[in-house]
C-alpha positions in Angstrom: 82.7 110.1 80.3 81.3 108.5 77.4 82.8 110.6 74.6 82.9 107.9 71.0 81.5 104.7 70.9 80.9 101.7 68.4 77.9 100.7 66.6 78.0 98.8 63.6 74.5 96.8 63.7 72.1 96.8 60.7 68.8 97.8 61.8 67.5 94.2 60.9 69.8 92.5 63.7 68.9 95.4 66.2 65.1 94.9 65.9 65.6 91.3 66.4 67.8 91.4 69.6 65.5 94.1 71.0 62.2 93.0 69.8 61.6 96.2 68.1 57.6 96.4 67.0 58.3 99.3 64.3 60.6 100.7 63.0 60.6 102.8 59.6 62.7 101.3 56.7 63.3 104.6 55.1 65.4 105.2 58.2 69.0 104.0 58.0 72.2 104.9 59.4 75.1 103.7 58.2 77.6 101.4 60.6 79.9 103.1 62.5 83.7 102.4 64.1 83.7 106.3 65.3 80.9 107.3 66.1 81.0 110.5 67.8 78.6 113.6 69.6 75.7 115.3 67.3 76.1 112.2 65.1 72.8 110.2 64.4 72.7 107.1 66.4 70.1 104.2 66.7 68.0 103.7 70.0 65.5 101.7 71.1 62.6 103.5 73.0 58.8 102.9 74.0 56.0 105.3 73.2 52.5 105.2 72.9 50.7 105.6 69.5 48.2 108.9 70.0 46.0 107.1 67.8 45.7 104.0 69.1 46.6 104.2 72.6 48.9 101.1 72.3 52.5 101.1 73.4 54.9 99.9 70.7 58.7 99.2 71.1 60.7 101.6 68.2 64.0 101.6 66.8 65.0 105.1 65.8 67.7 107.2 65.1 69.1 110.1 67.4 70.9 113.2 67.6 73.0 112.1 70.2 73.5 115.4 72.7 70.5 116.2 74.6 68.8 119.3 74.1 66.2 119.7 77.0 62.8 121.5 76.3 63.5 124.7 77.6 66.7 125.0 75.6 67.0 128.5 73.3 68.8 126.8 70.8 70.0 123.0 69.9 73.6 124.1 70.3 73.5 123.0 74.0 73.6 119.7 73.0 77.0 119.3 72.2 77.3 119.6 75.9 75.4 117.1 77.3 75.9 114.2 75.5 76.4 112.2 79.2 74.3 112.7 82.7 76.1 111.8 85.9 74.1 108.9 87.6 74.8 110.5 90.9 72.5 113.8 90.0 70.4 112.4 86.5 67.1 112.7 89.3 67.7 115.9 90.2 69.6 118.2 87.5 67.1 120.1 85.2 68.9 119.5 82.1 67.7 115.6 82.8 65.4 114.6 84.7 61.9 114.9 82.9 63.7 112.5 80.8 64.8 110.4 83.3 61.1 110.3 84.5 59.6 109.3 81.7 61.8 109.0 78.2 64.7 106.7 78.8 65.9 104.3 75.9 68.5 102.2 75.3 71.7 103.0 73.0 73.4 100.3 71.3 77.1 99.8 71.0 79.3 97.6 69.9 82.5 99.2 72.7 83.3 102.3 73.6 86.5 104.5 73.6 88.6 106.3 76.4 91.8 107.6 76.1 94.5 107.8 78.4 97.8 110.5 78.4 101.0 108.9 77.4 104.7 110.6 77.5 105.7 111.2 73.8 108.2 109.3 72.0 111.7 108.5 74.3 109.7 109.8 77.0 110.2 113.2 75.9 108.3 116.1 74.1 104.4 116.8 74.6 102.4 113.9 76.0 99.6 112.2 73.3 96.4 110.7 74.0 96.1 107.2 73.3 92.5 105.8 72.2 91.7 102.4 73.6 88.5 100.5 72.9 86.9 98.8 75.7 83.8 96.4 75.0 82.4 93.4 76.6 84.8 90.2 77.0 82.3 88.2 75.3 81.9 90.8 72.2 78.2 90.7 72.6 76.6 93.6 72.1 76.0 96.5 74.6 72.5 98.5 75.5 73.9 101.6 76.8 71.6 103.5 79.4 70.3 106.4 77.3 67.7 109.0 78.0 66.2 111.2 75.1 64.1 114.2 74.8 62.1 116.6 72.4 63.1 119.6 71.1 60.6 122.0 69.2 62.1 124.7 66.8 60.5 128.2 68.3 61.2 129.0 64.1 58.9 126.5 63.0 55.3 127.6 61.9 53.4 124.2 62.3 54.0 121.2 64.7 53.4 118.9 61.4 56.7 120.7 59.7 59.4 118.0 59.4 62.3 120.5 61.0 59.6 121.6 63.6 60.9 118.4 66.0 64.9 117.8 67.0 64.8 114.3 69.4 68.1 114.0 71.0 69.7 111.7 73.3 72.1 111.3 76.1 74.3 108.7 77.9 74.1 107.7 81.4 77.6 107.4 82.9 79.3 106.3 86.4 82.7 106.0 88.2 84.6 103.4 86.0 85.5 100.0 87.3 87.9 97.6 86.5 89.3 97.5 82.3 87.6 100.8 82.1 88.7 102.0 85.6 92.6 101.9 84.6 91.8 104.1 81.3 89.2 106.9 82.6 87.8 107.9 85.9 84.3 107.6 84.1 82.2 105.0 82.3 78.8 104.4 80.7 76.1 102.3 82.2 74.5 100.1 80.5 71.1 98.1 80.9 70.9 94.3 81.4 68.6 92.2 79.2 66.2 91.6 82.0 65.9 94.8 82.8 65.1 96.1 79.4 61.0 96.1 79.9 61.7 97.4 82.9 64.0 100.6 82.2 61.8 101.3 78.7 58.6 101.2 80.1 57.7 105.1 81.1 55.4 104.3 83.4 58.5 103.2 86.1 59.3 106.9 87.4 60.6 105.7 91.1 63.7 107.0 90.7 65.9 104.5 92.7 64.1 101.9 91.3 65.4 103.1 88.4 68.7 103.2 89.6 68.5 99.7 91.1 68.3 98.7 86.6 71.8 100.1 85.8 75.1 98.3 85.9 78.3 98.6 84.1 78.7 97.1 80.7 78.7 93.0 80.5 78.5 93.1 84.7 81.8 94.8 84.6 83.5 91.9 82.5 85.4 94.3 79.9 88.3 93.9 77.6 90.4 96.9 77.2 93.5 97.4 74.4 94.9 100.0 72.3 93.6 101.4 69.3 94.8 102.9 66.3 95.2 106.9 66.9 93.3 107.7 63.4 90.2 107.3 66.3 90.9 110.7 67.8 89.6 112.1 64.4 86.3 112.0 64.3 86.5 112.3 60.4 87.8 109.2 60.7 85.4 105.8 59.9 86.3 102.1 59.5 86.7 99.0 61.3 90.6 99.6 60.6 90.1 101.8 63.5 90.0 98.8 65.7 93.6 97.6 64.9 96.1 97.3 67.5 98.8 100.2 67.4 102.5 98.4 66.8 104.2 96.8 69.3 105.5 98.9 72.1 104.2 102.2 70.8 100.9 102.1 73.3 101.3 101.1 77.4 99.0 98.1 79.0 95.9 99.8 80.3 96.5 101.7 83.6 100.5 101.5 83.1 102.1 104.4 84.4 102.3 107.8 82.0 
């Protein structure tokens, strides 16, 4: 799974990479080393404008935790922050989205965690954050899908708590760096395939498909991380620093 991931990019830079064609200045999120479910997160979506008719690239912040439609209440989110590739076509929870709303998450790395033996080998096992991003530390497009949420509560469409717009990660059996941490990884979206996977008017689902792939084509860096990570309360790029010597195995040593 996708559980925490990394995103410190200003807005500015993001727009740029992504050739973002609005994007509200009032709306700014803060960079983030921990960045973890029902947390606001930046995305990078197409829609077209009701007035106009034109379809404009946006950069706007997410509840990240899909809430589908037909949910009673937002609280499922929390659950459904990923959606298996292997049934995001066909499970109800996704696949309007996957139709037609699918954006792009970016992410600096992401975090898995694998269960080490406890100090001498002895006592209760800990978990031990590592954070896995591309060899080349350029910046990641993770596949995401979002959706729209109305508030039964709310009186009038035009009320500002009448909306909730969520989003979810895509994720996949994990491969190489990521493959000796977790079973499970997120997929990500190419720079090529970016008009492609944005534009909602591609509903084939294995053509959709055919536009995922893991992170960086697979080429990841993995290393231990600071433990302060498996708090989400905790926020910093001190997060990022190696744990001390011999107190963390090599990814996919034996616990």
């Amino acid at each position: 799974m996708c559980g925490r991931y990394v995103s410190t990019r200003s807005p500015q830079e993001l727009a740029g990479v992504f050739g973002v064609d609005r994007w509200d200045p009032r709306e700014d999120l803060a960079p983030s080393w921990n960045v973890a479910p029902t947390d606001e997160v930046w995305s990078v979506l197409e829609r077209q404008d009701r007035a106009t008719g034109e379809v404009a690239r946006q950069l706007r912040p997410l509840r990240w935790g899909l809430v589908p439609s037909w949910a009673k209440d937002p609280s499922v989110g929390s659950r459904m922050i990923n959606a298996r590739v292997e049934t995001v076509a066909d499970k109800p929870a996704f696949r309007r989205a996957f139709a037609r709303r699918r954006c792009l998450l970016p992410a600096d790395g992401f975090y898995e965690w694998q269960s080490v033996p406890g100090p001498g080998g002895k006592g209760r096992p800990r978990k031990q954050p590592y954070f896995i991003r591309p060899e080349d530390g350029q910046l990641m497009a993770l596949a995401g899908l979002y959706e729209f949420w109305r508030d039964p509560r709310a009186g009038d469409d035009h009320d500002p708590g009448a909306w909730l717009t969520t989003c979810t990660v895509i994720t996949t059996d994990a491969a190489d760096a990521a493959g000796r941490i977790h079973p499970r990884m997120p997929l990500a979206i190419a720079p090529r395939h970016w008009d492609a996977w944005l534009d909602p008017d591609r509903q084939d689902a294995e053509d959709l498909r055919s536009l995922l792939s893991p992170p960086a084509d697979g080429r990841l860096d993995a290393r231990p991380v600071s433990p302060a990570v498996n708090d989400v309360r905790n926020n910093g790029p001190e997060l990022l620093e190696e744990p001390p010597a011999g107190t963390a195995p090599a990814p996919g040593a034996p616990s």
